[in-house]
N, C-alpha and C positions, 0 to 999 in steps of 0.2 A: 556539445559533444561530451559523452563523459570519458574520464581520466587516461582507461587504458581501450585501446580499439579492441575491434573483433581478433580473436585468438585462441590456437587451440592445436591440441598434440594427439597424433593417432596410433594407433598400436596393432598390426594384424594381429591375431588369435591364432591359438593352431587348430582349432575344431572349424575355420574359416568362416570366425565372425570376425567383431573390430572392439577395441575398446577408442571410447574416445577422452581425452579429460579438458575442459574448457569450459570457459566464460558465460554462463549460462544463466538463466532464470527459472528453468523447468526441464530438468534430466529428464522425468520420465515421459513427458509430450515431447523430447526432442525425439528421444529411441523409438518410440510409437511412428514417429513420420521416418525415423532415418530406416527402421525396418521395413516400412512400406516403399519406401524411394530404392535400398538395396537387393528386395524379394529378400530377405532373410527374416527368420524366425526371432521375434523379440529378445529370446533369451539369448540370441547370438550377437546382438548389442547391448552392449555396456557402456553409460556414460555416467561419466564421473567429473563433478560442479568442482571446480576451483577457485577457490576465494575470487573476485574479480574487483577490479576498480572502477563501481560504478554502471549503472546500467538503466535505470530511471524509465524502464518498460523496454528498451529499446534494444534489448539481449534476449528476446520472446520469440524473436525470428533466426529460423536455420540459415542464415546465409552462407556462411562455407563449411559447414557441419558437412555434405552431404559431399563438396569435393576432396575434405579433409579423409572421411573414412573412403573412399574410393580408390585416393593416393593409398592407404594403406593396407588395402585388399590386394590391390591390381600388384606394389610392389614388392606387397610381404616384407615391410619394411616401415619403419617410425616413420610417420610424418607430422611436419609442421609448418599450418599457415598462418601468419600475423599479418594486418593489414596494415598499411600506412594511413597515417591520421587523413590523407589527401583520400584514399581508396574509403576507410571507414565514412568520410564527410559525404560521397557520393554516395553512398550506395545502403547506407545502412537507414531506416524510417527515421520520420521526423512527427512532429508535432504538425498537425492539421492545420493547413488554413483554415480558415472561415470567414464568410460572411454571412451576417447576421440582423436579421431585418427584425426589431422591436416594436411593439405598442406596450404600455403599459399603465392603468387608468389608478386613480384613486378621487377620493372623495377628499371635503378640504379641513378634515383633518388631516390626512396622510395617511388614512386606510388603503391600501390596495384593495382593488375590486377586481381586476380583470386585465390578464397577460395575454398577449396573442405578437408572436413570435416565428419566421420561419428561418430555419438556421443549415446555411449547406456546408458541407463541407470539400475540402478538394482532396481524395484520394492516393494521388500521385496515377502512377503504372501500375500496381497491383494493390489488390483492399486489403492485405495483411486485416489488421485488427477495426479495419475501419464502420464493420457495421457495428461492432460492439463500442464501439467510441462512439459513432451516433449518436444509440438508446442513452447510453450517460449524458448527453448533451442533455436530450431532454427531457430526460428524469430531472435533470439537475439546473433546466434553463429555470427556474422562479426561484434557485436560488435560496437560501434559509427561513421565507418567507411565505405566512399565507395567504394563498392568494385565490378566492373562492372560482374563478372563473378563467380557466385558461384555455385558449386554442394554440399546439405547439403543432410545427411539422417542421420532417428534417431532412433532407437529402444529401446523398451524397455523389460524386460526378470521378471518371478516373480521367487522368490527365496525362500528358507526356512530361510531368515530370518525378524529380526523384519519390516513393512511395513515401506516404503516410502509416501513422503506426501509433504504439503508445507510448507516449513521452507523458512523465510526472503529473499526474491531475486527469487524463485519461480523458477529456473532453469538456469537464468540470469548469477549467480556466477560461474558455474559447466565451462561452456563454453568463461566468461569473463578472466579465470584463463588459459588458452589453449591458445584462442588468445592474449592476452598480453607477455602470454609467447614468443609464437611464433613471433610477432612482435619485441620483443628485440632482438632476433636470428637474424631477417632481417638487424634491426641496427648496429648489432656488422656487421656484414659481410660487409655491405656497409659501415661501418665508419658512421656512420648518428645521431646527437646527437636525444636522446627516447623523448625528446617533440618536435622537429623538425620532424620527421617521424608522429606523433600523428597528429602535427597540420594542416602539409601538406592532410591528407587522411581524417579528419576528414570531417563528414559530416554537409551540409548546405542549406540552403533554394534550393529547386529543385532538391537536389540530391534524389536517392531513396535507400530506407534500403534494406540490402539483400531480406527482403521477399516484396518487389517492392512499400512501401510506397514512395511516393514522398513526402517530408517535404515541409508544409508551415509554412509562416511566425509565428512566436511566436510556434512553436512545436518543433525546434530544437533549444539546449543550449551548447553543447559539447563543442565547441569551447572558449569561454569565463571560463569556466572553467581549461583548459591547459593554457591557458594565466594567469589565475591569482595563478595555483598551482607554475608554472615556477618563476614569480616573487617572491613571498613567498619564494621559496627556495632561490632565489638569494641572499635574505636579511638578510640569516640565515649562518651564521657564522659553516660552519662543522669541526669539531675537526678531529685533522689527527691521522694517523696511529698511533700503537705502535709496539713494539715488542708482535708478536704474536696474537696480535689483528688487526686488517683489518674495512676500513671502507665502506660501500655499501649504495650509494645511487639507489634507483628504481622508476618507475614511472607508474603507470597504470589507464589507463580510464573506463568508465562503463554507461551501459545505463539497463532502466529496464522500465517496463512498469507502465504507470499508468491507470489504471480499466482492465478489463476481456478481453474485444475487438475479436478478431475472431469472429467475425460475431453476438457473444449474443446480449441483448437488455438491457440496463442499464438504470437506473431510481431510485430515492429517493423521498421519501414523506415528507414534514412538516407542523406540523398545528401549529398554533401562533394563541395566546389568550390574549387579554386585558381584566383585571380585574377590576371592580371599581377603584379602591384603584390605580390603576397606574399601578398594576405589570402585568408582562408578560411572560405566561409561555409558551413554546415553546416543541412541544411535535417531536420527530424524533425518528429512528432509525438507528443512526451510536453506534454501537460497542464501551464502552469504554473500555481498558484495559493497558491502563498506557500513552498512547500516546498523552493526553490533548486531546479528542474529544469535552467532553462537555465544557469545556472551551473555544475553540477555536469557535465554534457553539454561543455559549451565546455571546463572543463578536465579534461576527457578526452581532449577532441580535443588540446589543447593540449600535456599531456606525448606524444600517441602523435605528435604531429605536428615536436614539439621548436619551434614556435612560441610566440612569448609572448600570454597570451590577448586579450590586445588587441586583437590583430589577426585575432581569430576573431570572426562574429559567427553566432547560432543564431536561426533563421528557425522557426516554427511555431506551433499545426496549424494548418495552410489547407487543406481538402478540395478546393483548387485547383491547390495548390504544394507541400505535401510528401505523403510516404508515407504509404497510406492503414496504421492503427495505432490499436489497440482503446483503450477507454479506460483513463484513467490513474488506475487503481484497483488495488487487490488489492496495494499495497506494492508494485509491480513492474515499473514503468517506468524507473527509473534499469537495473534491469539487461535490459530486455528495447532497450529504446532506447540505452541504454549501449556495451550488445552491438552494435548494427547501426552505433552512429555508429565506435568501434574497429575495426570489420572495413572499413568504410566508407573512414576513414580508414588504414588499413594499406596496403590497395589501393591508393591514392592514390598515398603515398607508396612504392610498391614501382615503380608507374608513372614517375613523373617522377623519380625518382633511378637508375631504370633509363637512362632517356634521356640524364640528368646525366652519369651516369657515361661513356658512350658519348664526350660528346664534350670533359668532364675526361680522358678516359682513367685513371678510378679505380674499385676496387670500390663498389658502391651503397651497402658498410657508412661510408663516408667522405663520405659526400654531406649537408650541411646545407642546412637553408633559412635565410637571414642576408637581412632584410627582403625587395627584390624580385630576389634574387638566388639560387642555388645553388652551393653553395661546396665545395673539396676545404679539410677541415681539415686535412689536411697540408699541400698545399704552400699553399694559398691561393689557387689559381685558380677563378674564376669564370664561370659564366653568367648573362645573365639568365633569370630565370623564363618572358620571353615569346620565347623562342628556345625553348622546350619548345614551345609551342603559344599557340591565343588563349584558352585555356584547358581546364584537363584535368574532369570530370567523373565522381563516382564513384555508384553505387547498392547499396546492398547490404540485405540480410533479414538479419535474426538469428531463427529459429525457439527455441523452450525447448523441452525436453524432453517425451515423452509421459508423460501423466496416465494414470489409471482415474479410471472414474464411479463409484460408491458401487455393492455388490453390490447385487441384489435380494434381498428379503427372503428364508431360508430358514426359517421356521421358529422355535423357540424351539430346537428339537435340534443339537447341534455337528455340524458338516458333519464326514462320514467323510476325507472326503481334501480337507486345507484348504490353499487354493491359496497360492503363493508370494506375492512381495510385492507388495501393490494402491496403489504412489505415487498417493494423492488428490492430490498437489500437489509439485511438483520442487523448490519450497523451505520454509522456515518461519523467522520470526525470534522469540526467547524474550528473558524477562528475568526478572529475580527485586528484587523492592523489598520495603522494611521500611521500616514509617512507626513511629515516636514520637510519641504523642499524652500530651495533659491531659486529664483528663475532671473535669468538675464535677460532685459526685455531687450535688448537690443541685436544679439543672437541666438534667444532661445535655450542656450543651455540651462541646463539643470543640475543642481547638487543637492543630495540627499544630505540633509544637515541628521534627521532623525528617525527611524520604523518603529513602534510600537507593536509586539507580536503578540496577541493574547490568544490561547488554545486552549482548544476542551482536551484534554489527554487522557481522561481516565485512567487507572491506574498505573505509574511510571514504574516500570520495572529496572530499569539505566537511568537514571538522570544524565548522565554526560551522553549518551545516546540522544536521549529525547531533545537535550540542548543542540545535542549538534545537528539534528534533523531541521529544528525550526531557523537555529542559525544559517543554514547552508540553503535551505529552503526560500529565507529571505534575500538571501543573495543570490540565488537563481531568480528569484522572480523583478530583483532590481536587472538582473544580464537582460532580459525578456521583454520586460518594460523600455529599456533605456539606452541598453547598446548593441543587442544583438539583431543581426539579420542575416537570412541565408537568403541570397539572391541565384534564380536562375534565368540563365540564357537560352535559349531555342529550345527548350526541354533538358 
């Protein structure tokens, strides 16, 4: 469960629309459905994203959005619903069951040859995000690795109990837990040490993923990641056995995807604003909810702008006031929104140091912003900022890359002429960990003496962000592994 439940505050309109302000992951898919649920005109809904505590996919779904603005139509009066953690644990999605039937062949070296895999999943009562959690399963059932010959299929069943939905990893985990498994099986059998068999299979520039991406340069990282979990461990001193105690080293790798990819069309909006006075406020719509977005956004702007961030301030999402921008899911708003605040900002500044320069009499490369001023760093002559104008205003779109949607089914027969390369998705982010445990042979429990977390991150924009993602990230997937269960009764 994350931190803070479903929540949220309504406001009637006088033109009899609604504003609403809540816990959200995507303002402008939620006004999209709240306008179709209320028959009112989109512009007559207005939702506005409030920092939230936590959300790990599972703030994607309207669940009291749609009684929130209704209380506030019907009684032309503020309303507010907060759930109790009892009401949020019933009712809001979970992370998919699954069962998951493996084969997995290789040769005696430890090449993989041939995956074949059926993987279902349980629904719950309604399929929220459950076909698109599917397609991830098996896009992502072979796992970092390649494997020339796969048969995957996936289904998924609804049930009577609470709904499934997307939770952290997005179906990535369900099937990373199956292959990993199943790969150390291969190991034991061949004798083959578990980062030796990793590193040999893992995938690399030209190879293609089970669903037939072909990786280029800078989109695959797996490898560098088992090399530096391997080392780390090397350098860690493991405590040996005791009586009755037993010690277990493990090692598993992982890959997930970063934005939506099958075939959608992905894109973010950012407007950047110079004020008199120097400051710059930067208007977007990436979702925050504890992950450092506007942070990480502001000092972006901040190095491209040569401003201290101070003096930057990041406005958003308001399906009133910034760019309308999908939601902030799939790992992939820092660079989808990223993108649009740097071009955003580039613009900006190519504009008013243009102007700068004109009346410096210097090239644009010599034009600083020095509080509410513009400045030649050579000689030191200035303007002010509001001699450019009463203010400059930028807009701009970052689109990503095009995707493919998942083929249609051919068949059990190899296709005669198999098409080049099918990018289900323009990025992916991998990592490779090794835990150290204790085991009590005589109760079973378990203590995590050690996690080794190594990750591809491309470039970090936060470090204490990036840190605290892996950190909290490992400690979710210890809750996952070792203590947690959500049991239900009669549905």
């Amino acid at each position: 469960a994350f931190l803070e439940p479903e929540s949220g505050l309504g406001f009637p309109s006088p033109d009899g629309g609604v504003t609403l302000k809540l816990g959200t992951q995507c303002a402008f898919d939620d006004r999209a459905q709240l306008a179709r649920i209320l028959a009112l005109p989109e512009d007559k809904v207005r939702v506005v994203q409030l920092p939230v505590g936590g959300a790990f996919g599972g703030k994607q779904d309207i669940l009291i959005y749609q009684y929130l603005a209704l209380g506030a139509i019907l009684s032309q009066r503020p309303t507010k619903i907060t759930l109790t953690r009892e009401e949020s644990l019933r009712t809001h999605v979970k992370r998919h069951p699954a069962q998951i039937h493996m084969r997995l062949g290789a040769d005696s070296s430890g090449r993989l040859l041939a995956l074949q895999a059926g993987i279902t999943l349980d629904a719950g009562a309604y399929a929220s995000l459950t076909t698109d959690v599917l397609e991830n399963a098996l896009v992502f059932g072979g796992g970092p690795y390649h494997i020339p010959n796969v048969d995957l299929e996936g289904w998924a069943w609804y049930t009577n109990t609470v709904p499934s939905g997307a939770m952290r990893g997005f179906g990535a985990n369900q099937v990373a837990f199956a292959l990993e498994c199943t790969l150390d099986e291969i190991a034991r059998r061949l004798e083959i040490d578990p980062f030796d068999i990793r590193e040999l299979d893992a995938l690399d520039v030209g190879l293609p993923t089970v669903a037939g991406h072909i990786l280029e340069e800078g989109v695959v990282g797996i490898k560098p990641t088992i090399v530096a979990a391997r080392e780390e461990l090397g350098r860690l001193v493991v405590p040996a056995a005791s009586d009755g105690r037993k010690i277990g080293i493990g090692v598993a790798c992982g890959v997930k995807n970063i934005g939506f990819g099958h075939g959608l069309s992905e894109s973010a909006g950012a407007i950047a604003e110079l004020h008199p006075s120097g400051r710059v406020a930067i208007r977007m719509s990436q979702h925050e909810y504890g992950q450092g977005a506007m942070v990480g956004l502001a000092r972006l702007a901040s190095r491209e702008l040569g401003i201290p961030i101070h003096r930057i301030s990041v406005l958003g999402p308001d399906t009133a006031e910034t760019p309308p921008t999908g939601p902030t899911t799939a790992s992939r708003q820092t660079f989808l929104s990223g993108n649009a605040v740097l071009e955003a900002c580039t613009e900006l500044k190519a504009i008013v140091f243009g102007h700068a320069a004109e009346e410096l009499d210097a090239p644009p490369s010599r034009v600083v912003f020095r509080g509410d001023e513009l400045v030649d760093r050579d000689s030191g002559r200035s303007i002010r900022i509001s001699d450019v104008g009463s203010g400059v205003v930028v807009e701009r779109r970052y689109e990503a890359d095009d995707t493919t949607p998942l083929p249609e089914p051919r068949g059990r027969r190899p296709d005669p002429e198999p098409p080049g390369s099918q990018p289900t998705h323009w990025g992916y982010a991998y990592a490779t960990q090794a835990a150290v445990v204790e085991v009590d042979e005589a109760t079973g429990r378990v203590r995590v003496l050690k996690v080794i977390s190594a990750h591809d991150l491309g470039h970090v924009i936060s470090q204490g962000a990036a840190e605290g993602q892996v950190q909290s990230g490992v400690m979710q997937g210890l809750g996952y592994a070792l203590s947690e269960q959500f049991q239900v009764e009669q549905g």
